[in-house]
Every structure is written in C-alpha cells, then in structure tokens.
Steps between C-alpha positions, in 0.01 A plus 500: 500500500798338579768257273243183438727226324326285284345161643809220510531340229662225692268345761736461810579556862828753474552459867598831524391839521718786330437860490712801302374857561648832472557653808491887553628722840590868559862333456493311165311248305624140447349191331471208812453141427366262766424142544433245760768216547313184470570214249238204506520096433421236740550797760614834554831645491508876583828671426508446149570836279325603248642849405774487272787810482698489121850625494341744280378726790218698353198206573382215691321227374225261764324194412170349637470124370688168407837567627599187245460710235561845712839461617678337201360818325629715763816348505577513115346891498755586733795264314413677152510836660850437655642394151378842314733799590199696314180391718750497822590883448178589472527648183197347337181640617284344731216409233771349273622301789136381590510337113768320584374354820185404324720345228750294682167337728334416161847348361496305788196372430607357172765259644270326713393088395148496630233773462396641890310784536736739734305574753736793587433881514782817518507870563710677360577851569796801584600868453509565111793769459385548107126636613622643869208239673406194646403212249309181625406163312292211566679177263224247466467147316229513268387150343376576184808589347749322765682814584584710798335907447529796638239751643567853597434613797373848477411774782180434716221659316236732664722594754645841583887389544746264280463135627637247358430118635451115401446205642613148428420119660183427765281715659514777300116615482546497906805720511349743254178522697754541837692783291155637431369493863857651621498781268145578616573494869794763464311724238707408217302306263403800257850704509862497603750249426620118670687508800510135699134438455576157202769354815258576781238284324822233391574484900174487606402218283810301599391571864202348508614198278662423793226471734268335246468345221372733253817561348679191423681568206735779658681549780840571620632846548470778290746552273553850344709713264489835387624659144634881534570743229848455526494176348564266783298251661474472893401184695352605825512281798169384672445401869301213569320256739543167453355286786504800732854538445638841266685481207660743320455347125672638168301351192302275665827321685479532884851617597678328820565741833820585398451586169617827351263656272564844347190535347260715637283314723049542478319446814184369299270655770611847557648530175804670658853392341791482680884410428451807268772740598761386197282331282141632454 
C-alpha cells in the first residue's frame, strides 16, 4: 500500500530514523524532511545533523548510517556543487542532478585502499521545476555490483490523495505501522493527503526512547526541513526537553538562551509555529 523499500542490502544499525513525505494544507504543499539527532559509538551524542541544505536551493539531502562514509560524501556533494555555476543555478533538472549525486558517491568509492561495505543510506529529494512536482529518491549500496542505486519513490498506492513518503535507518517497520495506526485514528488512511502525521510518529518515537530503552539507536531532537515550490529550502526550528529543561534546537543543535534564531520555530506537540511573522 504504501512505499516498501527493498530489504537492506547492508546488514546494519543506521542509528537513525529519517522520514521525507509530501505534505499537503488548504495553504500549499511542500516536501518535509525529518530526522532524529543522535550519532552512536561508545555512547550517544545527540545534536548531530543529519539534513544537509546545497547552495543549490531546490533539495535537501539526509542520511541514516556510517557517518565515516556519510559526511565525507556530504561534504564533497556540497564542494562539487559550489564549483559548477551550472548545477548551482539550478539550471539542470532535478533528475539530472540526482545522476550526479549518485555519480560523485560511486567515484568516491573508487579512491578508497581497502574494500568496506558502506553501511550508509541517503534520501534524496526537492521541487523539480522541469515536471512542476515533488521528486524523492532512496540512494542505496547494493553489494553485488559495489555501487550506490537509486529507487524512485512514487505516490502511495491505493489511496485516494497524492502521498509521497520513505523511510531510511532503524525502526522503520514500527514507524510505518505508527503512520498506519495514526492515519486510522483520524480517518485518513483510505483518502486525503499527509499533513504532520510521518513527524508525529518521528516525535513520538523519540519520546519514549527517552523513557526506555526500546529505541536506542535515535534520539536527540527532531530536526526538520521543508522544500517549497519556490525553490528554497527552510530549516525550521524545534523546541525541546532535554533533562526537563526546553530547548529551542535548529538541526538537531540546541541553541543557548540568548540565541537569535529567525527561523520559524515548531512546538513538536501542538504543532503550532511561531517566530513566523517575516519568515514563514
């Protein structure tokens, strides 16, 4: 029924859970990407991000996995995009642009000494201005021929509505069967489109991974970003608890109390926004 990514081909804990859905109000539609915060070793460290913005301003990119192979790919994505006037205007459509992605992690590949299977996921998505909609991509390592692929994500089948969502890293058969019960509960599982519903599950899981143990692997604060029509990219501000104490947290990072943030600012709970009168 819904967008069922094949079974990993690399057996790993992604300590992280990412979701990318298209969202859909009376006002406008938007394609949101959110993520937990939490990178994993000997410990925890929980203001990590994991959402990256290009300075080509049309997509996003998240990760879920090895951030020794995620972040030097990150990093060199967003160098190689800097250097090209032609991919930095925007001028190349989104689905050429995804080729390139794909191709400069598989180069990468190439230059390293000792063969480790990159246990490292990405999703890929924005507004395509070529077909006038939102275009999503899972970009997974597949062993048999040592490459990084890409799958399609296409609209939620046997639904009446356009929804559009994936899923990378841990606990993704729970947050679909959350998304499922959610949808349910507020009549919405046969028709209409995605509101909040993929974040409410996000928060919810991250809520009780702090009370028990269940959910090890993530943590943190939600981290989000949305993708409008126009082009841009938007990183909203989250507030959060941490040890009783409320945050307001901008890609994962808990700000300090005197911090100014301009971004428009999510109570996770309510789902209000505020901070919105010059930027939202």
């Amino acid at each position: 029924m819904y967008d069922s990514v094949n079974t990993d081909v690399v057996r790993n804990t992604f300590m992280t859970l990412c979701i990318a859905w298209t969202r859909k109000n009376k006002r406008a539609e938007e394609l949101i990407m959110a993520t937990d915060s939490r990178l994993r070793s000997f410990g925890s460290w929980d203001c990590n991000p994991k959402i990256f913005t290009f300075s080509r301003t049309d997509c996003a990119m998240c990760f879920a996995g090895d951030t020794a192979f995620a972040y030097p790919m990150m990093i060199q994505l967003k160098n190689t995009i800097d250097a090209n006037p032609k991919i930095k205007s925007r001028h190349q459509r989104l689905e050429v642009f995804k080729g390139i992605v794909l191709n400069i992690l598989n180069e990468m590949l190439e230059y390293k000494s000792d063969y480790e299977l990159p246990a490292v996921s990405f999703i890929f998505g924005g507004y395509c201005w070529h077909r006038q909609e939102f275009l999503l991509w899972n970009l997974k390592y597949q062993k048999g021929i040592k490459k990084f692929t890409q799958h399609s994500i296409d609209f939620w089948k046997g639904v009446k509505g356009e929804r559009k969502i994936t899923f990378i890293g841990d606990y993704i058969a729970d947050a679909k069967k959350r998304l499922i019960e959610k949808l349910k509960a507020n009549g919405k599982l046969q028709s209409g489109d995605f509101e909040m519903e993929p974040f409410e599950v996000l928060r919810d899981m991250l809520v009780e991974g702090q009370k028990s143990a269940d959910y090890l692997d993530i943590g943190g604060a939600p981290q989000m970003l949305k993708i409008y029509k126009s082009l841009n990219t938007l990183p909203i501000a989250v507030k959060w608890k941490y040890d009783e104490v409320e945050k307001v947290t901008l890609l994962g990072h808990p700000l300090s109390e005197n911090a100014k943030v301009s971004n428009p600012i999510l109570d996770p709970f309510d789902l209000k926004l505020s901070n919105t009168n010059k930027y939202y």
